[in-house]
N, C-alpha and C positions, 0 to 999 in steps of 0.2 A: 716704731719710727714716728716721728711726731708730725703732724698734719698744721697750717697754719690754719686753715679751714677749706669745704671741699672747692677745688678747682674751677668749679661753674660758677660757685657763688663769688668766688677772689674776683678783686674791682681792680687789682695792681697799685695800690694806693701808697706802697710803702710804708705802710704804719711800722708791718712788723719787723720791719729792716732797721725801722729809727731805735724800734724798744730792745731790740740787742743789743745788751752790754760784751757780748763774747764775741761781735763780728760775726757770727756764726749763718747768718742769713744773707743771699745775695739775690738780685732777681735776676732770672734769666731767662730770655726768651723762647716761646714754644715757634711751632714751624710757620705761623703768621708774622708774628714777631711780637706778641701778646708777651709782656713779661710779668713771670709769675715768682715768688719766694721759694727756694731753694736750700734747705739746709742743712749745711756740714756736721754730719753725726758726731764726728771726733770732736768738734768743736762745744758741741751741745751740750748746757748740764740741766736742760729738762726745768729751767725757773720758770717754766709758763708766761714769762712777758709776754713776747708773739703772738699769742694765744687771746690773752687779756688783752691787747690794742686791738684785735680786729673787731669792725662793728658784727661780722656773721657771728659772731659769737657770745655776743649781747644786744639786744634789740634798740636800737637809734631811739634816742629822744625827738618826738615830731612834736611842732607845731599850730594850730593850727591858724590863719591866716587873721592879724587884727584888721586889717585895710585893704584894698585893693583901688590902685589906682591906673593911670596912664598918664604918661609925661614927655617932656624933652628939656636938653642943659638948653638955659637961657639966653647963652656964649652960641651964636651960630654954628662957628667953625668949629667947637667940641660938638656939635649935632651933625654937621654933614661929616667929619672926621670919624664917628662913631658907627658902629655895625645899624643901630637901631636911633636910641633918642638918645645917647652918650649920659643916662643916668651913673651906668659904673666911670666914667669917668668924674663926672661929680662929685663923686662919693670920694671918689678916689682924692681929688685935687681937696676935699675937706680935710681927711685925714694926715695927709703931708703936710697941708699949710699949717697946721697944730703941732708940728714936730713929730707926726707918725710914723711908721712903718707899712706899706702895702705888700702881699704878697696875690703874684698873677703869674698867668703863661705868656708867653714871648713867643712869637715867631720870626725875632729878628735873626735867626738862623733857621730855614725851613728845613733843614737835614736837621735838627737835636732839637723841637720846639719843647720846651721846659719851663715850669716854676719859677722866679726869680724874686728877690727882695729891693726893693726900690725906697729911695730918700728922698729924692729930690722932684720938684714938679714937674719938669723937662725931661722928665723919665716915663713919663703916665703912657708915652705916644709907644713905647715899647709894649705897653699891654692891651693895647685897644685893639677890638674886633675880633671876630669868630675866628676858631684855628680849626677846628674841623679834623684834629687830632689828637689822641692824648698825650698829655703832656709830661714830661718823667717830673717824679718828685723830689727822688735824690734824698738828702736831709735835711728837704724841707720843713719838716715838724719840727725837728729837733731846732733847727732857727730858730721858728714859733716860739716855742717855748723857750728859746733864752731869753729873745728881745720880750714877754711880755714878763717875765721874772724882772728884768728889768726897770719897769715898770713903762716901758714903752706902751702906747697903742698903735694896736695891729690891727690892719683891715686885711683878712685872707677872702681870695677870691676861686671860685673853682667852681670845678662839677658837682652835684648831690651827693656823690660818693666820695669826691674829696673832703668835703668838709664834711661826714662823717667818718671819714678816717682819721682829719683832726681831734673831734672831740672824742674816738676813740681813744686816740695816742694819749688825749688828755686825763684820759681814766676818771671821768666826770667830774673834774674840778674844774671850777668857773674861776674866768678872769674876766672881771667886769670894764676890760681895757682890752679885750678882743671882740670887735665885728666879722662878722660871717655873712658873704654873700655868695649864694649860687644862682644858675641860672638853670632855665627850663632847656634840657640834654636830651637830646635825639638818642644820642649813645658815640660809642668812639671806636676810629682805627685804629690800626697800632703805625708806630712812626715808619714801621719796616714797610708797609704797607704807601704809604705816601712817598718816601724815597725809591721804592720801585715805579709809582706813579712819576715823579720827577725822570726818573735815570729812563724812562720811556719817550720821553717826550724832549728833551733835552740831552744831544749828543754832547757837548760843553757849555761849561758855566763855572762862574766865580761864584760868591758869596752868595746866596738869594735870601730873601725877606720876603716871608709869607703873608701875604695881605686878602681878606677875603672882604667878602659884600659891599663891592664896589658902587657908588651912589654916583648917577647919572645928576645933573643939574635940573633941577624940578623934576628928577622923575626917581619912581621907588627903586629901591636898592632890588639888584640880582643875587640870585646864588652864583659863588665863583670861586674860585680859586684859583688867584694870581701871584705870582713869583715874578719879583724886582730882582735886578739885579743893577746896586746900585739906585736912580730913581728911575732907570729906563725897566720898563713891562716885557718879561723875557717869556712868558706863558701866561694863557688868560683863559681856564678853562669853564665859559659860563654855562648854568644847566639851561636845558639838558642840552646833554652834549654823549660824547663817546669815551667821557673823561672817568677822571677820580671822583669827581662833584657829584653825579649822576649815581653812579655806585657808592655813595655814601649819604645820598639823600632816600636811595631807595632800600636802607636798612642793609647791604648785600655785604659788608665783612666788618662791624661793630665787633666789639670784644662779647665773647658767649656769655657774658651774666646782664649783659645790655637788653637781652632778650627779655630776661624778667628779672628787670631791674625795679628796686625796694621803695623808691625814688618817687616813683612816675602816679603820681597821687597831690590830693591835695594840700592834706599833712606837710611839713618841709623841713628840713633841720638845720637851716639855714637861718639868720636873722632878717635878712632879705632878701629875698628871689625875684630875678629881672627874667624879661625875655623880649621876643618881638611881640608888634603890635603894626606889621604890615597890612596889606588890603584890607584895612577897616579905615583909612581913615576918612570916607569918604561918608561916616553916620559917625565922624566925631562933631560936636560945636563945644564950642565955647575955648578951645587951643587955635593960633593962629597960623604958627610955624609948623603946622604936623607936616606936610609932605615932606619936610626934609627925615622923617624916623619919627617912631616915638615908642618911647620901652611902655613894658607893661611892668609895674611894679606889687608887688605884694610884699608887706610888711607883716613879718611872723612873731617877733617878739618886742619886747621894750625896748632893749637893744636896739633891733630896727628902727624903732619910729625916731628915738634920741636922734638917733643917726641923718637919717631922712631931716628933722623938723633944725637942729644946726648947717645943715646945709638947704633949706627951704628958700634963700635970696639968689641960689644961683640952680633953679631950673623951674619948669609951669607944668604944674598937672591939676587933672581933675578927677573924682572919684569915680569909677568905672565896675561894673558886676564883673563879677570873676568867673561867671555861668557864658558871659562872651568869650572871654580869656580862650576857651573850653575849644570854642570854633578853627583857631589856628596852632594851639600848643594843646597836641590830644596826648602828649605826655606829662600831663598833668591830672590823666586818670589813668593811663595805660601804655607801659612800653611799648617799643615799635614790635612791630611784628617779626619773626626771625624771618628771612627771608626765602622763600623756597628755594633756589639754587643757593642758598650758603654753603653746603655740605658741596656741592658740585664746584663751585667757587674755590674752596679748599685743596679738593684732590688735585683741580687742574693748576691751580698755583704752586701745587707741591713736584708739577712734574714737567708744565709746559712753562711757568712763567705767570706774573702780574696780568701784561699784557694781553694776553692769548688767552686766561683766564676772565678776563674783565669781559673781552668780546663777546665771551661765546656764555655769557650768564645774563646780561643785562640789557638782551636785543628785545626781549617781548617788554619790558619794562618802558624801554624806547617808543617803541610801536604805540602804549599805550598812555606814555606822557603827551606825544607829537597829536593825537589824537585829541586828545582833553584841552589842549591850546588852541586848537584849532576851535573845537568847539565855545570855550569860551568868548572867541575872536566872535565866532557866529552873534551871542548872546548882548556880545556889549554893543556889536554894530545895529540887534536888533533892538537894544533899551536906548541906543542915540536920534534915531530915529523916529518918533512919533505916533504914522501909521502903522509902518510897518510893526512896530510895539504891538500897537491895536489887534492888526491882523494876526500875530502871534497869540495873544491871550485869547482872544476867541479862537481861534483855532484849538490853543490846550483844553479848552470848556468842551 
């Protein structure tokens, strides 16, 4: 019986779904709602494609990083519209204005958040911001791959395991008319997992629109996760909370290879890699617009920079150490940790429910964020201050 590769290590990425020519492979979900490849024996004649697209099964081409900087789009309203400093939409808005192709996830359906191919510029608003879910692939590759045959350029945007799942599908042929960005990834739920978060929290509802890290007016963006309905705000779960936010900030039901994930290093297989660049910018100079976001960028290959230096008139950075990066994206040396009630997390979802499972896993996690906030609260009141400063540091001596 043929293996696509072991269970733990599968990211769900679909490669091996795309490189079936027999249909023979479907993905299906485990009791999370994790979808994994599947495949009909009868259907099978054993050509090893499936096999050949996964990256566990050949070792990712990594990079390692030519630049590191920090930035924001130049465009205000693509900066506060943006999860962080609206770089990927810049990127984004380069490669359409040139007659491109983007490929992103969309959460203008928070029940099916997914992949989508995009033309036009009035479309970008479809992929903007954190979804804080994973997102289905579909055949997606397989688009890929027509439009840059093509000879389209394509900008794919995704997780570190999606865009190695690309260039696995790609069976390492380069097309020097596809850009790769990824971004620095906590790790992901599965969608079953988020629509049980919804259908808990919302007895009816129409269509919703997943919108996350909501920016206050001069003040730094939250974690959150918000569901429109429409443009009226029909759920607003900011952390911490009792929410889905909370339990996916604090690692408690990612997909199992998230745990040690291949990724989370400084290496990348991406041509650019974005992330945030929150609570620092208060030991940034020489950016003037930072409070409204500002991405952290690293540029991994030539690819990248090309990229980055044709769209250099429509956003401001400045070169930045990547040893800072380090202080708020620690997955950039090291997956999250599994969470110790995961395993608990699991059985009680498989018997009492989302709900009732979420409570009774994420209560000391609670206790110990509420705790750290408050603490902070103490520290900043004590650095506004003065004496009191004073009398604190001689007290710590």
């Amino acid at each position: 019986m043929i293996e696509v590769c072991k269970k733990q290590e599968c990211v769900g990425c679909g490669a091996c779904l795309s490189a079936c020519n027999r249909n023979a492979i479907t993905m299906q979900p485990d009791s999370l709602g994790f979808l994994y490849p599947i495949i009909d024996q009868d259907k099978c004649v054993d050509c090893g494609l499936c096999t050949k697209s996964c990256f566990n099964n050949h070792k990712p081409v990594y990079n390692e990083p030519m630049q590191t900087c920090i930035g924001y789009a130049s465009d205000i309203n693509e900066q506060i519209s943006s999860t962080s400093g609206g770089i990927a939409s810049v990127l984004m808005r380069t490669v359409l204005s040139k007659g491109g192709i983007v490929y992103g996830c969309t959460g203008e359906n928070a029940r099916d958040v997914k992949h989508i191919r995009i033309e036009r510029l009035d479309e970008i608003v479809k992929l903007k911001g954190s979804k804080y879910v994973q997102s289905y692939m579909g055949s997606t590759y397989k688009t890929v791959v027509n439009d840059l045959k093509a000879d389209r350029t394509v900008l794919f945007i995704g997780t570190p395991c999606q865009v190695a799942g690309l260039k696995a599908y790609l069976k390492g042929k380069v097309f020097e008319n596809l850009f790769t960005i990824d971004f620095v990834c906590h790790g992901v739920p599965s969608q079953q997992i988020l629509n049980d978060a919804i259908d808990a929290e919302l007895s009816s509802y129409g269509d919703l629109r997943l919108v996350n890290r909501v920016k206050g007016e001069g003040k730094e963006s939250k974690y959150s996760l918000r569901l429109l309905e429409g443009e009226k705000v029909v759920y607003d779960d900011v952390y911490p909370s009792k929410g889905y936010i909370t339990g996916f900030l604090c690692g408690l039901y990612y997909r199992e290879n998230c745990y040690q994930c291949k990724f989370s290093k400084r290496e990348r297989v991406s041509d650019i890699t974005l992330g945030d660049f929150w609570d620092r910018q208060n030991i940034v100079h020489g950016l003037t617009n930072k409070k409204n976001g500002l991405s952290m960028i690293m540029v991994n290959t030539e690819s990248g920079k090309n990229l980055l230096a044709i769209s250099k008139d429509s956003f401001k950075s400045i070169a930045w150490s990547y040893d800072d990066f380090l202080i708020r994206n620690g997955q950039l040396k090291h997956p999250v940790k599994r969470h110790s009630n995961r395993d608990l997390f699991e059985k009680l979802y498989k018997s009492v429910g989302y709900n009732a499972a979420l409570t009774n896993t994420i209560y000391n996690d609670l206790r110990k964020i509420r705790k750290n906030i408050i603490l902070n609260k103490v520290v900043e009141l004590i650095n506004r201050i003065p004496i009191i400063n004073l009398l604190y540091i001689k007290y710590k001596r």
